[in-house]
C-alpha positions as CSV (number, residue, x, y, z in Angstrom):
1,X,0.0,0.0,0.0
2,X,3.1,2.3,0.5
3,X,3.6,2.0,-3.5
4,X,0.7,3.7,-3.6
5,X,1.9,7.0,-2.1
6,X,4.5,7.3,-4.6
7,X,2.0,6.0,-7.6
8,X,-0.3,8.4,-6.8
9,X,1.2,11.7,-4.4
10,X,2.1,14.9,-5.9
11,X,0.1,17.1,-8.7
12,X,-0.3,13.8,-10.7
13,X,-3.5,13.6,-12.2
14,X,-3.8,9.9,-11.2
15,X,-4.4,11.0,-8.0
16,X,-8.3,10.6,-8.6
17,X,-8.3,7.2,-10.0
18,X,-5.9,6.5,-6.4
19,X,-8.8,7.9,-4.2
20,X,-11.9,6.2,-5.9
21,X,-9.7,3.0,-5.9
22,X,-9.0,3.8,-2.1
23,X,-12.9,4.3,-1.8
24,X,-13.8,0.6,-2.8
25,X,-10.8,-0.6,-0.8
26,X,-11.7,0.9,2.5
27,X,-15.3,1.2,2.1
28,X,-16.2,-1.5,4.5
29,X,-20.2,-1.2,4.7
30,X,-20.1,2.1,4.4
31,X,-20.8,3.2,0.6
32,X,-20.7,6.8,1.7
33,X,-16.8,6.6,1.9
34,X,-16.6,6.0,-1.6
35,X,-18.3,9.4,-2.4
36,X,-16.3,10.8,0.3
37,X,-12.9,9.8,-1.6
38,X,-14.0,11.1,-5.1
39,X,-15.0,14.4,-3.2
40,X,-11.4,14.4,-1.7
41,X,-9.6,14.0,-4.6
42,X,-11.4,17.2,-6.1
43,X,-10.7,18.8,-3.1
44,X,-7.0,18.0,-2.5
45,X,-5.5,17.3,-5.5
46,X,-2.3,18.4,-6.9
47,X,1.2,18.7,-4.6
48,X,-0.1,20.3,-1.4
49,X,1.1,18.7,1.5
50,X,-2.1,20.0,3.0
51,X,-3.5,16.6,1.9
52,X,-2.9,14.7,5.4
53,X,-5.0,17.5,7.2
54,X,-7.3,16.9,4.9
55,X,-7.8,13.6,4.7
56,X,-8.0,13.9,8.5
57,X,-10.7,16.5,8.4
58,X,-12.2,13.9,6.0
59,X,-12.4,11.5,8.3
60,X,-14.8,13.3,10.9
61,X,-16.7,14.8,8.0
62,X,-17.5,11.8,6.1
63,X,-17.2,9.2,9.3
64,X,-21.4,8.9,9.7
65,X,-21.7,5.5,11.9
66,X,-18.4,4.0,10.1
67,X,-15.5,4.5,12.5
68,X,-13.0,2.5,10.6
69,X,-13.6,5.6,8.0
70,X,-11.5,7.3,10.5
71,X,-8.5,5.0,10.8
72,X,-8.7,4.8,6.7
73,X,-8.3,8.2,6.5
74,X,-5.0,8.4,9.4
75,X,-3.8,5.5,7.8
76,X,-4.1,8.0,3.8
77,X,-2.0,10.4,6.0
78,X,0.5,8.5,6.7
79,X,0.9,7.0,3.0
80,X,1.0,10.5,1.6
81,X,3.5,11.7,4.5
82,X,6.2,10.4,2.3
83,X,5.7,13.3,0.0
């Protein structure tokens, strides 16, 4: 999963396709999440290293009755901290 942060950090456009493949990989039974990963990848694509405080912020926003959303979304912080 670490590849991933390399494959898909930075202002690389692939980025998207990352976080909806992220969406069906830590969706659990929460469909939501996957809406929830598209909407982040709008919202913090391209090279800011902002993306970890997103994705954190993410993680309460999006949680509803899902709390694994929340340890997804720490465990995207720490893949994209190698940026």
């Amino acid at each position: 999963m670490r590849k991933i942060g390399f494959v898909c950090a930075g202002d690389s456009p692939s980025f998207i396709v990352c976080a909806a493949f992220l969406g069906f990989v830590c969706a659990g039974d929460s469909p939501s999440f996957i809406v929830c990963a598209a909407f982040l990848a709008f919202f913090c694509a391209g090279d800011s290293p902002t993306f970890i405080v997103c994705a954190a912020f993410l993680g309460f926003v999006c949680a509803g009755d899902s709390p694994s959303f929340i340890v997804c979304a720490a465990f995207l912080g720490e893949i994209f901290a190698c940026q």
